[in-house]
N, C-alpha and C positions, 0 to 999 in steps of 0.2 A: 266797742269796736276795737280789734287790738290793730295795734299799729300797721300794719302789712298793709290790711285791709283801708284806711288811711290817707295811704301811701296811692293805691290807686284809685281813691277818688280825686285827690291834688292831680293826678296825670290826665286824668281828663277831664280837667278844668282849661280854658284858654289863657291866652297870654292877656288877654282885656280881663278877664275874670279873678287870676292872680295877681294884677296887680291892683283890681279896684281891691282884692283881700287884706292884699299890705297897707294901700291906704286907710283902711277902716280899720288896722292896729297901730296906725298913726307913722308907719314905715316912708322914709323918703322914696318915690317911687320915678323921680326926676333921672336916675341913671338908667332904666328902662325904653326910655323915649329913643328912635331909629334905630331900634334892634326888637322891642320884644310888642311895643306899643306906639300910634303915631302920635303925632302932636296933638292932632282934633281928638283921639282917647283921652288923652293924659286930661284937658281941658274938660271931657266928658267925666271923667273920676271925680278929678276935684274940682270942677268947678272955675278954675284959673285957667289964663293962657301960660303955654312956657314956653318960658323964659330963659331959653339954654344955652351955652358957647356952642355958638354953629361959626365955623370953621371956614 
């Protein structure tokens, strides 16, 4: 598949779906949490609650 082509299947992936991607290559995905994923996701990925600087 050359790149391009790639390129638009990552865009229509969701934001729950890219970051459970990142975490299955082992990617910190803790900066995501109230912008791209909520907390009940992030705990659905990995399996953990988080544990973030809330403000």
């Amino acid at each position: 598949m050359p790149a391009w082509q790639s390129l638009r299947v990552v865009r229509k992936m969701s934001d729950f779906e890219i970051c459970s991607l990142l975490h299955s290559w082992g990617c910190p995905i803790e900066q995501y949490v109230g912008r791209q994923i909520t907390e009940d996701q992030y705990k659905q990925i990995t399996g953990k609650d988080y544990v973030g600087g809330k403000s």
